[in-house]
C-alpha positions in Angstrom: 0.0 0.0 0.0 1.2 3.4 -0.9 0.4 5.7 2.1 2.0 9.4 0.5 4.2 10.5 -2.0 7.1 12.8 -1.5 8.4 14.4 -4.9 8.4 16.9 -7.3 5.1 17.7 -8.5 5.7 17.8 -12.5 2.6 18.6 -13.8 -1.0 20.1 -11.7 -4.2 19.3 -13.8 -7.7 20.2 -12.1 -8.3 16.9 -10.3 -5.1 15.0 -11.4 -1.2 15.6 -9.9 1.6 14.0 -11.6 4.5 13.7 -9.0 8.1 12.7 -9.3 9.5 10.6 -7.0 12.8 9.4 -7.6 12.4 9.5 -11.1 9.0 7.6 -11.8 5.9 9.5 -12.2 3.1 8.8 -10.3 -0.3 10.0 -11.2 -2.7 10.9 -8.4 -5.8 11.4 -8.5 -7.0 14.8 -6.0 -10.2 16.6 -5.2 -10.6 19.8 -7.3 -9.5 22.6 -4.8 -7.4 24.0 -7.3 -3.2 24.4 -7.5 -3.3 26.3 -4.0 -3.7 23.3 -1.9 -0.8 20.9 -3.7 1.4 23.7 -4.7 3.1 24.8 -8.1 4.6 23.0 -11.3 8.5 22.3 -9.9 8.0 22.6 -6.1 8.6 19.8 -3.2 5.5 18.5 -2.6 4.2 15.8 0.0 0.8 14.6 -0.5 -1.1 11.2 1.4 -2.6 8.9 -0.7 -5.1 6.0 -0.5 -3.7 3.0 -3.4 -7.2 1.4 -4.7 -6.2 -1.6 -6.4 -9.4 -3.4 -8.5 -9.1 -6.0 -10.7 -7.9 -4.9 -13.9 -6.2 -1.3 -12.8 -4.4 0.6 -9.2 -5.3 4.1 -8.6 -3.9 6.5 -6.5 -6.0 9.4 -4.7 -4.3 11.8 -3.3 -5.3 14.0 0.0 -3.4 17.3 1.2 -4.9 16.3 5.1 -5.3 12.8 7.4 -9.0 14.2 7.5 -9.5 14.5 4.1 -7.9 10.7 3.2 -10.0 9.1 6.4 -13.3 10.7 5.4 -12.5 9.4 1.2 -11.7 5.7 3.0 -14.6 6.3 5.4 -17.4 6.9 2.5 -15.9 4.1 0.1 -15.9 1.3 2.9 -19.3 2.1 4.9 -21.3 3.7 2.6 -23.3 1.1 0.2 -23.2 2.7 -3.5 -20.5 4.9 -2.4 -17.5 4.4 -4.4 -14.0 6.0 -5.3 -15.4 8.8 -8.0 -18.5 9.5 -5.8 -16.4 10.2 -2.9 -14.0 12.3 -4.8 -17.1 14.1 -5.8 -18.4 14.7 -2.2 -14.4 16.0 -1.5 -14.4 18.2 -4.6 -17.9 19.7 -3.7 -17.6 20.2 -0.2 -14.7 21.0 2.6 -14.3 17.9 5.0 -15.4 19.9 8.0 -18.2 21.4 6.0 -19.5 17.4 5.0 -19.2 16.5 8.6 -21.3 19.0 9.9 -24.3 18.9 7.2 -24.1 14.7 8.3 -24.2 15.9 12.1 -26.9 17.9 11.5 -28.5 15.7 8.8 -28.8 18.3 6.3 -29.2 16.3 3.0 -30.5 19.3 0.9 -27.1 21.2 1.2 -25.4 17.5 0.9 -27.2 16.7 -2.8 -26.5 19.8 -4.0 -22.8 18.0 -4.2 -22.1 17.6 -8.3 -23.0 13.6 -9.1 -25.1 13.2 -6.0 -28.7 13.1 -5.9 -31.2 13.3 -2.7 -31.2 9.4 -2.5 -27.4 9.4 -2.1 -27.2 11.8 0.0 -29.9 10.2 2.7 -27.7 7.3 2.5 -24.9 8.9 3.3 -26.5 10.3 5.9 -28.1 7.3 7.7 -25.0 5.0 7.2 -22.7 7.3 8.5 -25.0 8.3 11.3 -26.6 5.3 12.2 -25.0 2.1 10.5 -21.2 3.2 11.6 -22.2 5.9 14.4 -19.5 8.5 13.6 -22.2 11.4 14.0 -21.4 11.5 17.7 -17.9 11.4 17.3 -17.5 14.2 14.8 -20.0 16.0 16.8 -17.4 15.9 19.7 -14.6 17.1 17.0 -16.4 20.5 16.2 -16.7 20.8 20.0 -12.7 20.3 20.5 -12.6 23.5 22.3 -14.9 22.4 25.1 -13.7 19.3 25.3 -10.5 17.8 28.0 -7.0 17.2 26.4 -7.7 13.4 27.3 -11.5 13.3 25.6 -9.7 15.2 22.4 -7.1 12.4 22.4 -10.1 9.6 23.1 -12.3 11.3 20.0 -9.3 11.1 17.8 -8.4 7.6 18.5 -11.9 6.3 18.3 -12.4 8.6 14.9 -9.3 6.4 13.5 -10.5 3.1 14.3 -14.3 4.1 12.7 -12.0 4.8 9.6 -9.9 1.8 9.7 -13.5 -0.4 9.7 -14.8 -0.7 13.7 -17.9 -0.1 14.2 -17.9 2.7 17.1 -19.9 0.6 19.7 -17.0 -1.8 19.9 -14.3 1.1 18.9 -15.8 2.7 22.1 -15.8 -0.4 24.2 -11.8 -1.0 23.6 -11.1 2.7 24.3 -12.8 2.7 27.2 -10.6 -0.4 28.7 -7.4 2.0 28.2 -5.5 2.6 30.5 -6.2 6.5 32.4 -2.5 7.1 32.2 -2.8 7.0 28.2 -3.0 10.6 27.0 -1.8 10.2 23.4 -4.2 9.4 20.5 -1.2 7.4 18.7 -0.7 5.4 22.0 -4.1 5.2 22.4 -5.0 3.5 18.9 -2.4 1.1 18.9 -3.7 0.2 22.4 -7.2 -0.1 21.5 -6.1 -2.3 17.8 -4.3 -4.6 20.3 -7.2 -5.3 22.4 -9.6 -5.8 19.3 -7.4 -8.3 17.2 -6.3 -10.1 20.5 
């Protein structure tokens, strides 16, 4: 699995990078925020990257933020009907934050609006994200970082990375909650809580 790139970026197409790493071009597929958010033909770029490999052909998406690759893995894993190009769509339409919100607040008329999407899509979205994989509360607790404890932002963040790696968030929950108290560190606390639910 290719998790980022670190090269020159050769050449900056709306919705398609081609980076230089060591010589060998790779083409990446990216959301269409335009040349501000990957940089300019010739400069050092790093960008993460989610490798979708399907039978006949291996793609590479590419994601200037963690939040922006785990929502893209997020939508194509959990979502029924919700595949690669759709959730490039939903990135390309909508800011990450902005997406979370209208699914916290189940706003699917601001959610279809998203080019490619239609109302059925986007009630879908919404009740399999909500409901189905139960990341509504969790990314409601993320907008409210500021009222939050250092140790609930750290518990948020580890349980929003193992709903994005494929747990479902009653049993995420469960193996966060066994942790340790003296575990303050969301990278700690993840590979703490993947321990306990593959052991």
């Amino acid at each position: 699995m290719i998790t980022f790139l670190e090269g020159t970026l050769e050449e900056s197409w709306p919705g398609r990078l081609v980076i230089n790493v060591g010589g060998v071009g790779y083409e990446v597929l990216v959301p269409l925020f335009g040349d501000e958010q990957f940089g300019q033909g010739g400069a050092r770029v790093r960008i993460l990257t989610h490798h979708h490999i399907r039978e006949q052909e291996q793609t590479l998406y590419g994601f200037p933020d963690e939040d922006a690759r785990d929502l893209f893995r997020l939508l194509i894993h959990h979502v029924s009907g919700v595949g690669p190009k759709v959730a490039m769509s939903i990135l390309s339409g909508m800011a990450a934050s902005d997406f979370k919100e209208a699914v916290v607040g189940g706003d699917i008329a601001t959610i279809s609006k998203i080019r490619g999407l239609g109302r059925k899509t986007a009630e879908r979205i919404v009740l399999e994200l909500a409901d189905k994989v139960g990341v509504k509360d969790a990314w409601k607790a993320q907008s409210n970082r500021a009222a939050l404890a250092p140790e609930a932002v750290a518990k948020n963040d580890a349980l929003l990375a193992l709903i994005s790696l494929g747990y479902k968030q009653v049993e995420a929950q469960k193996a966060i909650e066994k942790l340790p108290a003296d575990m303050t560190r969301p990278d700690e606390m993840l590979r703490a809580a993947l321990r306990l639910l593959q052991g």
